[in-house]
N, C-alpha and C positions, 0 to 999 in steps of 0.2 A: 896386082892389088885388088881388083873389082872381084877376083876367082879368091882372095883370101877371104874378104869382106863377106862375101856370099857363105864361106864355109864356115865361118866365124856366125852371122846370123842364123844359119839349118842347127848349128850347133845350141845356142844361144835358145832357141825354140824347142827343139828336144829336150832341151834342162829344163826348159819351163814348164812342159806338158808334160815328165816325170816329175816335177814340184807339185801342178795343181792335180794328177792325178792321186798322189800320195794324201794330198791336204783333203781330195773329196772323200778316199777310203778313212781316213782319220775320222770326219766329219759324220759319215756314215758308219763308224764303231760306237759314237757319242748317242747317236741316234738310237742303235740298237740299244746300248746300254739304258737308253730313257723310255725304250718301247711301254707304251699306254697299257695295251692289250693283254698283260698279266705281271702286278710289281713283282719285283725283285724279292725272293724267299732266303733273310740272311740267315747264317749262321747262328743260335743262339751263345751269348756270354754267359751265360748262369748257369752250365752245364759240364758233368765232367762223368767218367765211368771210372773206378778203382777196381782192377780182379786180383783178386788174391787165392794162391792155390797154393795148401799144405796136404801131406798123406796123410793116413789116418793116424799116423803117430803124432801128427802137428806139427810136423817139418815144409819148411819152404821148399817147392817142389820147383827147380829153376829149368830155364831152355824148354818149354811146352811150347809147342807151336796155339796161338788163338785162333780160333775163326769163327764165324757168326755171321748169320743172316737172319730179315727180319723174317718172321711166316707173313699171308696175306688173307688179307680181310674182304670178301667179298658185296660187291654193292649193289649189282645188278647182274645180268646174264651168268657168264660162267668161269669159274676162276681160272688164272694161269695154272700150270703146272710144269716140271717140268722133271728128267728122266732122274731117275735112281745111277742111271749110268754116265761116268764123267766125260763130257765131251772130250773130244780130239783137238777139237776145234777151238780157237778164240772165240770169243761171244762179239756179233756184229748186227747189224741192223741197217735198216735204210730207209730211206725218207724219199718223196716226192713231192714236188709242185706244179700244180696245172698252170699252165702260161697261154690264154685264150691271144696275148698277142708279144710281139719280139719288145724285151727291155733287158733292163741289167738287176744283176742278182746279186744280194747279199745275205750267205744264211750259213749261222757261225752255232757250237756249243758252247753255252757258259754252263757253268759251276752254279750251286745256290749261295755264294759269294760275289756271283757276279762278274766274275773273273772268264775269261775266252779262255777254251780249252782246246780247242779243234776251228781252225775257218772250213767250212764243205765248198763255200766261193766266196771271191771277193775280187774277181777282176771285173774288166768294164765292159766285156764281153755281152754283145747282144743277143739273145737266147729269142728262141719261140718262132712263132706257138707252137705248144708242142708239152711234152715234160720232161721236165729235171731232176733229176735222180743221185742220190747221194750215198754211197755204200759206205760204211764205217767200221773199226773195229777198236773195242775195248782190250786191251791186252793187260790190264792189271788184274793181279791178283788182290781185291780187295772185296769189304765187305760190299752193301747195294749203293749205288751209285748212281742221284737220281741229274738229268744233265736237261739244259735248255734248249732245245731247237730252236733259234729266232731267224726271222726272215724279214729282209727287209727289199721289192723290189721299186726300178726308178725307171724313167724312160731316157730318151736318149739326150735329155736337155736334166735329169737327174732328180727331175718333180717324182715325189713317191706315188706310185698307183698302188702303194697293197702293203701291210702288214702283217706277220702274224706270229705265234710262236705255240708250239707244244712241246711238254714234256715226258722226255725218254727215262726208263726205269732197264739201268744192267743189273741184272739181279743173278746171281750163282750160289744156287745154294746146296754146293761140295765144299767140301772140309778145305781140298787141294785150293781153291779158287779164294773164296770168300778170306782170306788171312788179315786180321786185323794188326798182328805182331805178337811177339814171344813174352814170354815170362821172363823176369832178369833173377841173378842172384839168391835177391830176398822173395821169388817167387810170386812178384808181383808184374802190372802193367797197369799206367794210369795212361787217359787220354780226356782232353777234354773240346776234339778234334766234331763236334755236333755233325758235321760233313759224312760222316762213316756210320753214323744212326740217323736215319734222312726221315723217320717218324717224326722226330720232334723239329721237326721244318713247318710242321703246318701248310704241307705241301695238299693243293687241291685232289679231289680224286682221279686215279691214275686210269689211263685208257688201254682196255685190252685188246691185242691184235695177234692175230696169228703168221705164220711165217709165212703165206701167199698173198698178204696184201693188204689193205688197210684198213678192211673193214670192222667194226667195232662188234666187240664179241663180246666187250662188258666193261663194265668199270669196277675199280679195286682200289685197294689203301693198303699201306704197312701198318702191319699189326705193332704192341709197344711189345707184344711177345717175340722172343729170338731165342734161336736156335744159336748155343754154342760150344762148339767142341775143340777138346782138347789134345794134342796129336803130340806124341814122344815120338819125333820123325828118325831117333836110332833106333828104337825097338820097334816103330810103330802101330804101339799101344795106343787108345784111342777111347774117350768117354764123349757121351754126350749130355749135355744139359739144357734146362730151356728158363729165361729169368724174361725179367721186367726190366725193361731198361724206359725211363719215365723221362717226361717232356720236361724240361726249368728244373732240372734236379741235381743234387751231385750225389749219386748212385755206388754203394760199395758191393760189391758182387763176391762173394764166398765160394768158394769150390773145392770140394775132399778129393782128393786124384787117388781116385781106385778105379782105376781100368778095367773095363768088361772085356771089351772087342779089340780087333787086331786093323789097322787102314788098310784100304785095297793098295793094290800096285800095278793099279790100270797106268797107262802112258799119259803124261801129261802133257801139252802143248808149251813152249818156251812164253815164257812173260816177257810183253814187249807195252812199248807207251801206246795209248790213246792214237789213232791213225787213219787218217783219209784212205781205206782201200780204191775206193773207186768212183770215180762219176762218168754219166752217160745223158746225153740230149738226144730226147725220141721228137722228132718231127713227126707232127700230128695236128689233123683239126678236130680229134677226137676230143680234147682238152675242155672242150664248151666254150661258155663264156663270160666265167666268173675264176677268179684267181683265186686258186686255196690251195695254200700249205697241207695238207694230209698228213696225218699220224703217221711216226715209224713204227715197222714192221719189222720183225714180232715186235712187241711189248708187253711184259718184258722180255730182254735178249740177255741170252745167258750161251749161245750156243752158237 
């Protein structure tokens, strides 16, 4: 009886330390969700895009692949770029935090809906000092994609020593990558998805970094200008165009499908979801002695 009683209570304890650890990562999602340190950039309602493509005869030109990205507006130092050649590669990036001493980490991706899209950690795991590194990879083929970095760390009784958050810009701007969706039927595509044109977010200026490390090489902004092109993926016949796609608007976009060029047929890499590649804890007192989130690198990533 006393040997059941005992295994009945180790049990009874276990439930209870997965209850209150589940109730603190809850309680720590709400937190992040309310972080101070940069509101929440929604979605706008009063916005929508209409494309409409006929040939030159004024026929509905149906099944065109869309794609579009925005160009970028320079603010300071020196702009992104990025190659003429379409990567191999999924587009990834990474993030670090300097931890001058051992606590727990919580540092998730939202959406500018506000919505988690990716956790990088979120167990109770004691870290430091040292840094924490976050490797990621976007595998959508979609237009630019701007996502939240937030971090939230706690020590080992859960009081917060540190907040912080920056944001990451997936930007691909190939025909193959950037796919907003097709043309139906009547030769059209409507959306009014403001998430897939991340200009009219009224998103702060963007931080440039290069693919070695964090350092700030400039600041930038999405232009309302966009690149977009239209791809016949059986012939692959292929035009380009460049419109105005405007903040609070409902925008109808017109396009004549007379094909100049032909699309390459470089190799593409498989589209896969949004995805944790990698983390890594560097023990180090090289970290100092001040807690910061640092910018991921590159930004933007497209490669």
């Amino acid at each position: 009886m006393q040997l059941f009683c005992a295994k009945t209570r180790k049990r009874t304890m276990k439930t209870l330390s997965v209850i209150v650890g589940m109730v603190g990562i809850i309680l720590l999602i709400q937190s992040c969700k309310d972080d101070p340190t940069s509101p929440p950039v929604q979605s706008s309602p009063s916005f929508s895009v209409n494309v409409s493509v006929v040939d030159t005869n004024s026929n509905p030109v149906p099944r065109l692949r869309i794609s579009c990205w925005n160009k970028l507006s320079l603010i300071s130092g020196s702009l992104p770029s990025a190659s003429d050649t379409l990567p191999v590669t999924l587009a990834s990036s990474r993030i670090r935090l300097n931890m001058p001493a051992k606590a727990k980490v919580w540092m998730a991706l939202y959406d500018m809906d506000n919505r988690i899209v990716l956790a990088l950690y979120s167990d109770n795991t004691l870290w430091g000092p040292g840094f924490l590194d976050a490797h990621y990879v976007t595998g959508d083929y979609r237009p630019p994609w701007i996502l939240k970095c937030r971090c939230i760390v706690q020590d080992s009784l859960s009081n917060i020593l540190y907040r912080d958050s920056v944001y990451t810009l997936c930007w691909q701007p190939f025909p193959e990558r950037s796919i907003l969706g097709y043309t139906s039927a009547a030769g059209t595509f409507y959306t009014k998805d403001s998430l897939r044109f991340p200009h009219v977010l009224s998103v702060p200026p963007l931080v440039h970094t290069g693919s070695s490390g964090s350092d700030t090489l400039g600041l930038f902004s999405l232009s309302d200008t966009l690149v977009f092109v239209l791809t016949d993926t059986a012939t692959h016949r292929q035009q380009f165009f460049e419109r105005v796609v405007r903040k609070q608007q409902h925008d109808s976009l017109n396009f004549v499908w007379h094909p100049t060029s032909i699309s390459r047929s470089s190799p593409a890499s498989k589209q896969q979801a949004l995805r944790l590649y990698k983390t890594r804890f560097v023990k180090s007192t090289a970290a100092g002695s001040a807690w910061k989130l640092n910018q991921n690198y590159p930004n933007p990533y497209y490669r």
